[in-house]
TORKOL-4160 file (C-alpha; in steps of 0.2 Angstrom, whole numbers, padded with zeros to 4 digits, m for minus):
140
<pt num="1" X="m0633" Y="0597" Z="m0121"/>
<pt num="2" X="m0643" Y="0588" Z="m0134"/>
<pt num="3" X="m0640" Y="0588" Z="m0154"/>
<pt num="4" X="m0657" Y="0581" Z="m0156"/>
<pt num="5" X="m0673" Y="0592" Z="m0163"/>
<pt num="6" X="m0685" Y="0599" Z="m0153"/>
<pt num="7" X="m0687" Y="0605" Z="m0133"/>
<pt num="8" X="m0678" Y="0598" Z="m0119"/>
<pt num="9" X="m0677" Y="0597" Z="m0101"/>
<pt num="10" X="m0672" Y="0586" Z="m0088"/>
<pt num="11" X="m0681" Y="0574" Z="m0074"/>
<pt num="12" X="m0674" Y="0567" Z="m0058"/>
<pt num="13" X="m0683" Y="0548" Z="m0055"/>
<pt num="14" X="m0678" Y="0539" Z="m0042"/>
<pt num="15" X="m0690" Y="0525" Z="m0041"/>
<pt num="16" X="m0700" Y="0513" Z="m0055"/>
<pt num="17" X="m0693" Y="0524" Z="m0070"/>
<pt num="18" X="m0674" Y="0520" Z="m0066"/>
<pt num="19" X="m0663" Y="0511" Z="m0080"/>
<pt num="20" X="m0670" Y="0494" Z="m0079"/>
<pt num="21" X="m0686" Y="0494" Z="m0068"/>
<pt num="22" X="m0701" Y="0491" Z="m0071"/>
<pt num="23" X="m0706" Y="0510" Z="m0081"/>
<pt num="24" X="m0689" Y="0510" Z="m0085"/>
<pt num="25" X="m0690" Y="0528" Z="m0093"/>
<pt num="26" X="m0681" Y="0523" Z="m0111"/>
<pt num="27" X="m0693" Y="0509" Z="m0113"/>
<pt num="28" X="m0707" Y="0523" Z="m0111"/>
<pt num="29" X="m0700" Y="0532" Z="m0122"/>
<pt num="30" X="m0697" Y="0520" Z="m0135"/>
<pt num="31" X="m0714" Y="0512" Z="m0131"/>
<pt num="32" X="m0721" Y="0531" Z="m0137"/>
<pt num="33" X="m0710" Y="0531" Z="m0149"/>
<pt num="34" X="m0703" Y="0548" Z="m0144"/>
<pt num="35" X="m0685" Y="0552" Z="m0142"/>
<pt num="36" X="m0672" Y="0541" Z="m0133"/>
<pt num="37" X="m0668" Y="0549" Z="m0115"/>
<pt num="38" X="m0651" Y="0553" Z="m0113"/>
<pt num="39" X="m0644" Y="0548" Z="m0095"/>
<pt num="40" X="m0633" Y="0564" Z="m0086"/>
<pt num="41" X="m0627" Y="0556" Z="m0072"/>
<pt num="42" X="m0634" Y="0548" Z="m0055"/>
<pt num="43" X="m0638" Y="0561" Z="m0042"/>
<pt num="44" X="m0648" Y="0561" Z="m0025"/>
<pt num="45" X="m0660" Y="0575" Z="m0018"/>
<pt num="46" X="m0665" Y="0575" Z="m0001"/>
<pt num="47" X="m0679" Y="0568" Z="0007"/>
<pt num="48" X="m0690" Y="0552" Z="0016"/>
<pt num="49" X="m0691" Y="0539" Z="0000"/>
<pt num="50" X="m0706" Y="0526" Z="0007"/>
<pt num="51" X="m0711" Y="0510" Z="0000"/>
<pt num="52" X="m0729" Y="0509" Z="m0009"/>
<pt num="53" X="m0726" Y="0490" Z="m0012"/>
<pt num="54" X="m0724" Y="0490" Z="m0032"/>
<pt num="55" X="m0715" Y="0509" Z="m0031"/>
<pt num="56" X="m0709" Y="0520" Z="m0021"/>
<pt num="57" X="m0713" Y="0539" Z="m0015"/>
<pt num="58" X="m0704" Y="0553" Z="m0010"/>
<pt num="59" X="m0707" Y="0566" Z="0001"/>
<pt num="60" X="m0694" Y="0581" Z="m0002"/>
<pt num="61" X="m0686" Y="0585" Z="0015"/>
<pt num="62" X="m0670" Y="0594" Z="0017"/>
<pt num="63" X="m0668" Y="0585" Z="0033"/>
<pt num="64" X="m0670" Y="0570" Z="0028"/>
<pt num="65" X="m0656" Y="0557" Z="0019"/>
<pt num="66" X="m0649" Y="0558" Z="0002"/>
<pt num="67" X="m0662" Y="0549" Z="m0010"/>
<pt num="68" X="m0653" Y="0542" Z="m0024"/>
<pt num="69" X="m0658" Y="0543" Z="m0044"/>
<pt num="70" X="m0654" Y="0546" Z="m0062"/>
<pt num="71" X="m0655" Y="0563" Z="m0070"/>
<pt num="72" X="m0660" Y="0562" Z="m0089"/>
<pt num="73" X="m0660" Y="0573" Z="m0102"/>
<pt num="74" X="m0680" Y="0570" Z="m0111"/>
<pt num="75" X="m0691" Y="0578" Z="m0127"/>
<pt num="76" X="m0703" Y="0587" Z="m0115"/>
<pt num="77" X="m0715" Y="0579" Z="m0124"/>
<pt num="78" X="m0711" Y="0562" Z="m0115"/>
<pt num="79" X="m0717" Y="0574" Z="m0099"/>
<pt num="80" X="m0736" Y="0571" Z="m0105"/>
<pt num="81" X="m0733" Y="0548" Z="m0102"/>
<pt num="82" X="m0723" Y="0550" Z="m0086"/>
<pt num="83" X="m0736" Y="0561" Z="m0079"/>
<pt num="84" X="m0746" Y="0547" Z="m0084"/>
<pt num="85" X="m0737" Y="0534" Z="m0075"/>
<pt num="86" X="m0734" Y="0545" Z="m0061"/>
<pt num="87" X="m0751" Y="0550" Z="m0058"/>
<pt num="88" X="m0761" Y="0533" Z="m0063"/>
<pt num="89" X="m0763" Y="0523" Z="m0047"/>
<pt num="90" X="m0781" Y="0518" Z="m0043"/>
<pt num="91" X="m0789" Y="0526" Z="m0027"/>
<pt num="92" X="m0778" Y="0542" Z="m0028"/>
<pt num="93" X="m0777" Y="0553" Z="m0044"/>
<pt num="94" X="m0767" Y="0563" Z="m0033"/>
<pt num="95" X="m0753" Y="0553" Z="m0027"/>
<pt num="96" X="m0741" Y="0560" Z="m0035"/>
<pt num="97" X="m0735" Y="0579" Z="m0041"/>
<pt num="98" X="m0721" Y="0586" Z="m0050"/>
<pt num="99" X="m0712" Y="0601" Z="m0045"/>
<pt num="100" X="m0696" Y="0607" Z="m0053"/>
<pt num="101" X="m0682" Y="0608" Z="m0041"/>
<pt num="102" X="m0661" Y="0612" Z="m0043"/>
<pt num="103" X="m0652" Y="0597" Z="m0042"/>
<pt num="104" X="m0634" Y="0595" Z="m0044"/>
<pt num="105" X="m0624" Y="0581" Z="m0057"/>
<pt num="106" X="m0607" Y="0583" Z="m0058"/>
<pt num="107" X="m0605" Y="0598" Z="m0049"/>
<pt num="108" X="m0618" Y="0610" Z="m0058"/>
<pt num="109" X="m0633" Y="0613" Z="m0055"/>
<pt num="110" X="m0649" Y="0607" Z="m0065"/>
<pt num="111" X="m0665" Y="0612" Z="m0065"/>
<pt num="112" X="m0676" Y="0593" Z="m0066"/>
<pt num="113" X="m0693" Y="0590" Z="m0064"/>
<pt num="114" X="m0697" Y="0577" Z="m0048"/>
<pt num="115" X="m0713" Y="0569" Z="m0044"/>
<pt num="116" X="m0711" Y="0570" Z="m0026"/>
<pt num="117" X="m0728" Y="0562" Z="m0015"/>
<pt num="118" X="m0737" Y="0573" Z="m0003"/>
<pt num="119" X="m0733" Y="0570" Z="0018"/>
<pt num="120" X="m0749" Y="0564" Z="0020"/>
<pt num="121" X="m0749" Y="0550" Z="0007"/>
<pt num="122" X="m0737" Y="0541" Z="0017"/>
<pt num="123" X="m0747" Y="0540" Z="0034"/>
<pt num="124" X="m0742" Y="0519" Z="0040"/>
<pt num="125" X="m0728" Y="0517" Z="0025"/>
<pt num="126" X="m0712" Y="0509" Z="0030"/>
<pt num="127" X="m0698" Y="0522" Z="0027"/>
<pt num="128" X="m0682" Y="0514" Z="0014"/>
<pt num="129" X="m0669" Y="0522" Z="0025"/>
<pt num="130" X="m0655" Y="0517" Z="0013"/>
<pt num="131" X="m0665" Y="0531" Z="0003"/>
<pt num="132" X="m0662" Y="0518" Z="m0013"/>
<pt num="133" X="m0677" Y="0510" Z="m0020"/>
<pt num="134" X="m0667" Y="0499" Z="m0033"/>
<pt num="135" X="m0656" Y="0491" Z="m0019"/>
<pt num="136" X="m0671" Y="0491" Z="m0006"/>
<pt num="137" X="m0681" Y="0480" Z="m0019"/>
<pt num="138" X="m0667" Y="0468" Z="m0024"/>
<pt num="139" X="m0665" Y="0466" Z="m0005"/>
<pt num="140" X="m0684" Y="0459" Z="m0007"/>
């Protein structure tokens, strides 16, 4: 997909590192100095998103609604500063994971590392039932 140098894969955000917020993924990437992402398409994944206050988290569920994100093609060494933005949040080094799960842009099928947050994290969190954290936010 790429004609850049190097190892690619691709990551579904759906939260703080969409186009524009506040970890928007590009200016982490140019803040690194690595390898500008390139955006695939916008997709969703099931699930409960929840808002954190600052961010938001999911929790994959297939019976849940259709969480809506940005799937981008990155150097898998811009991996290493989203898990470090992922997994940075005083009081719980283990907020957030990452697992790898099919998502579909465009009618195929991608494989995209998610950092989805475990059920038990969002014990008394207020559930974003539009499933869109950028229009939730804006809403304000």
């Amino acid at each position: 997909m790429s004609d850049r140098n190097g190892a690619f894969m691709h990551v579904f955000v759906y939260g703080t590192l969409r186009a524009g917020e506040v970890n928007d993924i590009s200016a982490a990437a140019v803040k690194y100095r690595m390898a500008a992402p390139t955006l695939i398409g916008t997709a969703k994944v099931m699930g409960r998103l929840y808002d954190f206050g600052a961010y938001p988290g999911l929790v994959l569920d297939s019976e849940g609604v259709p969480v809506i994100g940005e799937v981008y093609e990155i150097d898998d060494m811009l991996i290493a500063v989203l898990d470090q933005i992922e997994r940075d949040y005083p009081g719980d080094d283990a907020l957030f994971g990452s697992r790898d799960v099919p998502v579909e842009v465009g009618g195929v099928d991608v494989t995209c590392r998610i950092y989805p947050v475990s059920s038990r994290a969002v014990a008394g969190m207020a559930e974003i039932a539009s499933g869109d954290w950028v229009a939730h936010r804006r809403k304000g």
